[in-house]
C-alpha positions as CSV (number, residue, x, y, z in Angstrom):
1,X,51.4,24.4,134.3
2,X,50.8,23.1,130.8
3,X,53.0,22.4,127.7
4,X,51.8,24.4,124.6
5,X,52.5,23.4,121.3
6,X,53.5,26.7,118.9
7,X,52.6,25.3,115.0
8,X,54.3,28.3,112.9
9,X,52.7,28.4,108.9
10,X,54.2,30.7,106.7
11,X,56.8,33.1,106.9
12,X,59.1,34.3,104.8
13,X,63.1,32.5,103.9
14,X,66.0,35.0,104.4
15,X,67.2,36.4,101.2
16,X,70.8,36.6,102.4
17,X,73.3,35.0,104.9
18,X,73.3,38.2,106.6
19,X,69.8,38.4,106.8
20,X,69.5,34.7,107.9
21,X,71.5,35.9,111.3
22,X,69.1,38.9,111.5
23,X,66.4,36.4,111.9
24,X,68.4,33.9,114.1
25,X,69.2,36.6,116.5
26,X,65.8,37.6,116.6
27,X,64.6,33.7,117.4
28,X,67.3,33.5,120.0
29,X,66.1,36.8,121.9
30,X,62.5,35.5,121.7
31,X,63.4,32.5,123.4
32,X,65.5,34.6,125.6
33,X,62.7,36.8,127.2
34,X,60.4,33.7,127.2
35,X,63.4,32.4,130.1
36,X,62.5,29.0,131.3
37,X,58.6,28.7,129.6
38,X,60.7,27.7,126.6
39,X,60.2,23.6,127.1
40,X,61.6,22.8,123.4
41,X,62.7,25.4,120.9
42,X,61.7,23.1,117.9
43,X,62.8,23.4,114.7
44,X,61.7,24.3,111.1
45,X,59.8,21.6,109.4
46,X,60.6,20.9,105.9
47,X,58.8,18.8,102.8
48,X,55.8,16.8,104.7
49,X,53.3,13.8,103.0
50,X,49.4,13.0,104.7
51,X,48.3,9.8,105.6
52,X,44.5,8.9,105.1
53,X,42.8,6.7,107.3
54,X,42.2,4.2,103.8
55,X,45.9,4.3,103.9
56,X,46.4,7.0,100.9
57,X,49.5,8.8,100.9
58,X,49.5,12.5,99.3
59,X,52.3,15.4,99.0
60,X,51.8,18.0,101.5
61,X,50.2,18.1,104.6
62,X,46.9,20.4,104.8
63,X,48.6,22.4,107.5
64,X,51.4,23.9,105.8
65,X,53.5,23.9,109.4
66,X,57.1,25.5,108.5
67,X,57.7,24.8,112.6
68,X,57.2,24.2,116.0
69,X,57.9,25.4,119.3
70,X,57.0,23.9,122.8
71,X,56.1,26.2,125.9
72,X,54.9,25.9,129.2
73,X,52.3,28.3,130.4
74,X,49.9,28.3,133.2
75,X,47.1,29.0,130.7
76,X,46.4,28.7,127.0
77,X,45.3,32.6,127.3
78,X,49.0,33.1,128.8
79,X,50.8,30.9,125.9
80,X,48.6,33.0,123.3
81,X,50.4,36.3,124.8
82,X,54.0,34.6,124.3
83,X,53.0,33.6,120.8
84,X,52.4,37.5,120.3
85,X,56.2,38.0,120.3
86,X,56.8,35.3,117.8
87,X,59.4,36.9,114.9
88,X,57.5,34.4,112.2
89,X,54.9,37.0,112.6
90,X,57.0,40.1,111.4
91,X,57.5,38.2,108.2
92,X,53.8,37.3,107.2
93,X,53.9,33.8,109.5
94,X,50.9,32.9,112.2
95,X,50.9,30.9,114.8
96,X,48.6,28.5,116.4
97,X,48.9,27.2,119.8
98,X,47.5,24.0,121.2
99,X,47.9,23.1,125.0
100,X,49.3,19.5,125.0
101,X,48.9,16.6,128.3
102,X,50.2,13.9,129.2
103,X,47.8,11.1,127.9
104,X,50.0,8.3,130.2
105,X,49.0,9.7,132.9
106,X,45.7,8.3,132.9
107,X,47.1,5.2,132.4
């Protein structure tokens, strides 16, 4: 089994409180059918800057990530098919997903 790294991009802010509980409770049963594959739930990313390799600093990354989740999955294909249930996707959001490893362990 692999970790999987869930980048989320887009998606849509809650326009009230009460919807902002709508679209907790509909994070929190995601995670809830996804059991013990859930290896960090992550957490909304907010402003970001990018770092060139001359050392140049700019506002705003390139890849817009609003967020990240970390799953374990026997197979990127099988991570993909979590990612399917994702609730950033009902509000306009994508998600890619990147298997991660361990790059100590070579070491």
């Amino acid at each position: 089994m692999a970790n999987y790294l869930l980048a989320y991009r887009g998606g849509g802010m809650p326009a009230s409180e009460e919807e902002g509980q709508k679209v907790m409770a509909a994070w929190m049963n995601w995670f809830g059918t996804l059991g013990e594959a859930v290896v960090d739930g992550g957490n909304p990313c907010g402003a970001s800057k990018s770092v060139a390799s001359n050392g140049a600093v700019s506002d705003g990354a390139p890849s817009m990530v609003t967020g990240y989740s970390v799953l374990k999955a026997d197979s990127l294909d099988a991570a993909t098919q979590m990612a399917k249930g994702c609730p950033i996707l009902m509000t306009g959001g994508s998600v890619d997903v990147y298997e991660t490893f361990d790059a100590s362990a070579g070491m």
